[in-house]
Each structure stands twice: as C-alpha cells, then as structure tokens.
N, C-alpha and C positions, 0 to 999 in steps of 0.2 A: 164841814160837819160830817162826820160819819155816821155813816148807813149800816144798820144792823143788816144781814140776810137772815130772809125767815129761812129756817131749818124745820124740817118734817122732826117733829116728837110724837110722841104717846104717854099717858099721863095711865101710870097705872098704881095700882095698891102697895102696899111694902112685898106682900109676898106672893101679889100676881104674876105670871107670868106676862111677857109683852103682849100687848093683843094683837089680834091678826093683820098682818101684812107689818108690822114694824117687826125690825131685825132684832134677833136674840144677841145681841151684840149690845149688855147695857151703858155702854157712853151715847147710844141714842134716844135715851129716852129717860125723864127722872119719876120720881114718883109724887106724890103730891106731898107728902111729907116731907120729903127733901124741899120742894119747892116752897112750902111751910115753913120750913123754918129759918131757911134764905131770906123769904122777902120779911120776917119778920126783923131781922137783923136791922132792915133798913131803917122799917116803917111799922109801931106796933100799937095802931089804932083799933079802937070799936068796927070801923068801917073796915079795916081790910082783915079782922076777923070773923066779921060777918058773908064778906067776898069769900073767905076759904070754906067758910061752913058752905057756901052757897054751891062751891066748883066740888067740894069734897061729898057732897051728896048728892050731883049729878045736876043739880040746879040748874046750873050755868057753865056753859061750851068752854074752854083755856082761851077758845080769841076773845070771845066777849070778857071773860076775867080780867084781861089784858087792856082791853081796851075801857075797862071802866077804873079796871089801875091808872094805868095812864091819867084819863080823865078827872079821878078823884086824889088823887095821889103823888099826879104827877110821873112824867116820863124817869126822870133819874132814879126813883123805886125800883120799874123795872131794868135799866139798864144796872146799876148796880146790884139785881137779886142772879139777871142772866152770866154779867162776869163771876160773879162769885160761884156761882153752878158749874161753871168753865173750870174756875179754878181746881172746886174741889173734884173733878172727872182728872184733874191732872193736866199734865203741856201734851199740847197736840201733838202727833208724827208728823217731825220736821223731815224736809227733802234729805237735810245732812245727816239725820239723826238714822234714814235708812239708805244712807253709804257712806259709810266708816271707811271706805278705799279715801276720803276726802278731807283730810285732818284740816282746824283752821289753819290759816297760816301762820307761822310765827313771827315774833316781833324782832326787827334786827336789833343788836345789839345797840345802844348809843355810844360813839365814840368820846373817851374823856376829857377832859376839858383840864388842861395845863395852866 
C-alpha cells in the first residue's frame, strides 16, 4: 500500500499572497479554490460542501478538513483530489529532466527475420 508524504502547504485566497514562512514559489501551496473545485470533481455532497464553507471561512484547520474528509467521505476523495492537484501544478523536475548531457537510451535495432 502506499504512503502519501505529508508536504508543508499553505492554503491561501485566490489573490493572497503566500503567507509567512511558505515560499513564494507557487507549486507549494494551492488555494482553497483550487482545492474546491478538485475534491469536488470526486465527491459533490451537502456534506463536503458544508466542510468547504467551514475551512473557507476559517472554521476549521486543512488537517481537521482532511481528516473529517477521510472520515466521512472516505480516504480515495482525498487521495484522488491530492493527485489531481499534482497533475494540474504539472510533472515534477525529473533527475533526467535537469541533465539533458543524459539522452535515454536508444532501442537497437531488431534484426529481420528471413
């Protein structure tokens, strides 16, 4: 089974700036909107419209959202809102991706067959 790693976020407005101590580098952090209309893709209950209003007005911390997701919702809500958030930030910086001296290798040719 795989094991997500919690990553340091910051949840902030559409046209907040990050808040203090998370990096102005935004692939670290989404904003609730984004993270809105994600997990809504999965899952688009009373109940976890009420959990957004709840985190969107300061109600309730992003772990306890998370963990009442999970809880009510189920775990595969969250892990399919978290890949999908992946996706749309784009593919991460591969090793190979930063040294192009390192082409893949190519395929031999196959020999024919008489």
């Amino acid at each position: 089974r795989r094991r997500l790693r919690r990553r340091q976020c910051a949840m902030a407005s559409p046209s907040a700036a990050p808040p203090n101590g998370a990096s102005s580098n935004p692939m670290n952090y989404v904003t609730v909107d984004q993270l809105s209309n994600e997990i809504q893709k999965h899952n688009d209950s009373e109940v976890l419209r009420q959990l957004l209003a709840e985190l969107r007005n300061k109600k309730l911390l992003l772990r306890d959202f998370c963990k009442r997701v999970r809880m009510l919702l189920g775990p595969e809500v969250l892990l399919k809102t978290v890949a999908g958030l992946q996706a749309a930030q784009g593919p991460p910086h591969s090793a190979q991706a930063s040294h192009p001296s390192h082409p893949p290798h190519p395929t031999p040719p196959h020999p024919a067959h008489t």
